[in-house]
C-alpha positions as MATLAB code, in Angstrom:
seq = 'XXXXXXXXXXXXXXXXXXXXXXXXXXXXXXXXXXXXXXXXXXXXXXXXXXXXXXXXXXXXXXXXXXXXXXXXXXXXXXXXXXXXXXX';
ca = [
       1.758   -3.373   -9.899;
       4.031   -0.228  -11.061;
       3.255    2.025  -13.632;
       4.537    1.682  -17.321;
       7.005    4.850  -16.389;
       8.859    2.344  -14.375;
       9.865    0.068  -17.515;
      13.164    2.361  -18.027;
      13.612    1.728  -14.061;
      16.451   -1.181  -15.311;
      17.760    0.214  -18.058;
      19.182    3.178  -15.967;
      20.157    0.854  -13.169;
      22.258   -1.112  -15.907;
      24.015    2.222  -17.359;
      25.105    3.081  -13.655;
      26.223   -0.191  -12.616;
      28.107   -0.799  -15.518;
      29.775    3.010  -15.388;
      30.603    2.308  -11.869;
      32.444   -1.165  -12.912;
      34.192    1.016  -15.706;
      35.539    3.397  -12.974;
      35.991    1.161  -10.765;
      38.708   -0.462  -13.420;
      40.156    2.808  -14.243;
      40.896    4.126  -10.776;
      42.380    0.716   -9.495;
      44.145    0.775  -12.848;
      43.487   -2.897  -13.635;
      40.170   -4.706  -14.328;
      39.146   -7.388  -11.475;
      40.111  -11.241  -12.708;
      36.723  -12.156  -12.959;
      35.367   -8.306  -14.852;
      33.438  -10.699  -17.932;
      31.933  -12.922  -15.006;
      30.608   -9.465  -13.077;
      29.316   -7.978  -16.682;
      27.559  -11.030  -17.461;
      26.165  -11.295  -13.988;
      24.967   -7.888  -14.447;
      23.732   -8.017  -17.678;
      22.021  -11.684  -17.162;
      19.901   -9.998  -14.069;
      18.381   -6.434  -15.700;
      17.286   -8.402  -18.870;
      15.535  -11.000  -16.055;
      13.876   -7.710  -14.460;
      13.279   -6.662  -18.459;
      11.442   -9.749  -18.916;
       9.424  -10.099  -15.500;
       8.391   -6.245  -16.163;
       7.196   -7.337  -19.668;
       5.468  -10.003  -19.155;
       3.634   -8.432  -15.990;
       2.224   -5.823  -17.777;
       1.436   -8.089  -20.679;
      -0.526  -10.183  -18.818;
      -1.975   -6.714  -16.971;
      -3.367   -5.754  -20.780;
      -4.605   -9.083  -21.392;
      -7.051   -8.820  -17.830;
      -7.828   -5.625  -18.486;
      -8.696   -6.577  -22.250;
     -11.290   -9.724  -20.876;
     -12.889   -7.041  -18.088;
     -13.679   -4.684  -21.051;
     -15.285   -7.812  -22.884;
     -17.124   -9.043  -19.573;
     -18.652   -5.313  -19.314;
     -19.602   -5.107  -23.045;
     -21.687   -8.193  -22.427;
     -23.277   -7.978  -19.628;
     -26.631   -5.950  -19.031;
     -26.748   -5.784  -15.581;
     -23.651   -3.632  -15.449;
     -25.090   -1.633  -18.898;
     -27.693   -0.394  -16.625;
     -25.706   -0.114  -13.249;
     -24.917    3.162  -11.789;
     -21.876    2.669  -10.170;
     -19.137   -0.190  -10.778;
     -16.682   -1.254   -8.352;
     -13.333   -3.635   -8.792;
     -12.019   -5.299   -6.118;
      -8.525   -6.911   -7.431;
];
């Protein structure tokens, strides 16, 4: 899994992609027949990536939320030296 300094990963991906379809336009001096198609296919796929990211790492809090629980009630691991996770 990433790191949470990867969650503005898409939203800088979207601002380029969508400033090269805006150039693209101006230098061919027309927008493409199908530009609201492309923009919605665009926007429609970083909010998917949005979504998957947030939902990973909410489900990433949650685990690591039910290991802190498991430690605080368990007295084997109260009294062991070393702990080690094995995803």
């Amino acid at each position: 899994m990433g790191s949470r300094n990867e969650l503005l990963l898409p939203l800088f991906a979207s601002l380029m992609t969508y400033g090269i379809i805006k150039i693209f336009g101006f230098v061919f001096g027309r927008w493409p027949k199908y530009y609201w198609i492309i923009m919605a296919i665009v926007v429609a796929s970083f909010t998917n990536i949005n979504i998957n990211n947030y939902v990973r790492f909410q489900t990433d809090w949650y685990y690591q939320k039910s290991i802190i629980e498991n430690m605080k009630n368990n007295d084997k691991l109260e009294k062991a030296k070393y702990v080690t996770f094995c995803e």
